[in-house]
C-alpha positions in Angstrom: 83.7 119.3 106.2 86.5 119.2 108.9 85.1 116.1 110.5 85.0 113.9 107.3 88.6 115.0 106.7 89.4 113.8 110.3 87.6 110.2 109.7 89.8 110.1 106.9 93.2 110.7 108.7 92.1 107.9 110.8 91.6 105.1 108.2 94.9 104.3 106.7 93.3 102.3 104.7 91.3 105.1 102.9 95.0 107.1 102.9 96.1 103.9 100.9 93.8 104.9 98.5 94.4 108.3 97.7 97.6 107.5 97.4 96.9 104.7 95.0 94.4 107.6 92.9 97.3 110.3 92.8 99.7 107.9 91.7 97.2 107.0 88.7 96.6 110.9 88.1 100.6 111.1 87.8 100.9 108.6 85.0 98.0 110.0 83.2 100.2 113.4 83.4 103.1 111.5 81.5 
């Protein structure tokens, strides 16, 4: 588990996207 996480922290790219997915999951709150 901690070593996927750490791949993650190393691809902005994938960061990008999570931010991306909690922005979505902030307008489906509204």
């Amino acid at each position: 588990m901690m070593k996927t996480i750490q791949k993650e922290t190393l691809n902005p790219e994938i960061q990008e996207i999570k931010k991306c997915l909690h922005g979505l999951q902030d307008l489906r709150m509204f």
